[in-house]
C-alpha positions as CSV (number, residue, x, y, z in Angstrom):
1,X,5.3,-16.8,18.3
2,X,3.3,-13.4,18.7
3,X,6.3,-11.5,16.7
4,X,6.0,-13.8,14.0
5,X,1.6,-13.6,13.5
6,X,2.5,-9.5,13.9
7,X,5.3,-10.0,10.7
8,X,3.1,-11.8,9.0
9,X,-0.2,-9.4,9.3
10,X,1.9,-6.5,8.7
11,X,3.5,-8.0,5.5
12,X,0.0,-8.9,4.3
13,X,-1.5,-6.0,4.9
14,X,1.6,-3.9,3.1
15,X,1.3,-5.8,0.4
16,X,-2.5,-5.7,0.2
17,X,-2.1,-1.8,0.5
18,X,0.9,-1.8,-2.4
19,X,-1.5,-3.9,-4.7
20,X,-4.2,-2.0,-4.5
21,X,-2.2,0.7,-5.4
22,X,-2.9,0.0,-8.9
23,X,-6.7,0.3,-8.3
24,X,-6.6,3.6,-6.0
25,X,-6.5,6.0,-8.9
26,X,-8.8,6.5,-12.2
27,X,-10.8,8.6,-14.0
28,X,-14.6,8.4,-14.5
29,X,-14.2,6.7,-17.9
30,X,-11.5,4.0,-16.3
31,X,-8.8,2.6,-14.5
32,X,-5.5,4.3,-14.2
33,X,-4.1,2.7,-17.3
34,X,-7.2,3.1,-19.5
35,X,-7.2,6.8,-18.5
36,X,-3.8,7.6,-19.3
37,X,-4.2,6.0,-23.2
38,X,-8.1,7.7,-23.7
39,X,-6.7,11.4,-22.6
40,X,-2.5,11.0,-23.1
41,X,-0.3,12.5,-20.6
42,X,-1.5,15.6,-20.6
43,X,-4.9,14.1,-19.2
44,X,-3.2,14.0,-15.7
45,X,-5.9,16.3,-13.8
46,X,-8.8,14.0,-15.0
47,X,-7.3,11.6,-12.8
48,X,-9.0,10.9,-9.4
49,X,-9.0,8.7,-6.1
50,X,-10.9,5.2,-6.4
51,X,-13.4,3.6,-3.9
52,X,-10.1,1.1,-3.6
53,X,-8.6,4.7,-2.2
54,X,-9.6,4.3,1.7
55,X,-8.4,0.3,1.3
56,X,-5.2,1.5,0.4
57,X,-4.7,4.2,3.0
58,X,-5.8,1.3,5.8
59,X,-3.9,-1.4,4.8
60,X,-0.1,0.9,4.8
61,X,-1.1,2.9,7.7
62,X,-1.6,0.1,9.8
63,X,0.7,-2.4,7.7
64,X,4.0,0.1,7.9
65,X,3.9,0.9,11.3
66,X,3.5,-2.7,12.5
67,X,6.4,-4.0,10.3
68,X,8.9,-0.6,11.1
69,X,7.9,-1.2,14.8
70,X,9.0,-4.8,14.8
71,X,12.0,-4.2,12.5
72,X,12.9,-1.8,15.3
73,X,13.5,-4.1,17.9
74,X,14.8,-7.1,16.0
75,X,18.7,-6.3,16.2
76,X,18.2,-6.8,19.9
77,X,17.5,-10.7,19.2
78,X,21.2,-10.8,16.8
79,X,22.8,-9.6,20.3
80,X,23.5,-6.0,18.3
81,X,25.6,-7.9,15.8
């Protein structure tokens, strides 16, 4: 039962991290995606880290290890296939 909470908090917390992904990074006049139309391409350098930024960081570097941890040790429970 404890393996399957830890799955479940490190999936939601990888998945929290991967969707606020699309919030992390902007520019001071918008989002990623409003950025990249107002100053093309080439605008790349005006792009900066997000208050979202920190969120993301948390949520995969606590979310990845937990899930690569338990991944780890699950072949044990097929009896090594």
């Amino acid at each position: 039962m404890a393996r399957t909470v830890f799955w479940m908090i490190g999936g939601v917390l990888c998945a929290s991290g991967i969707m606020s992904l699309l919030f992390s990074f902007g520019a001071d006049y918008g989002d990623f995606s409003q950025a990249l139309s107002a100053a093309g391409f080439d605008g790349m350098e005006d792009i900066r880290t997000t208050s979202f930024f920190p969120l993301t960081v948390f949520c995969l570097g606590l979310g990845a290890p937990i899930l690569i941890g338990l991944n780890a040790t699950a072949w044990r429970k097929t009896g090594g296939y």
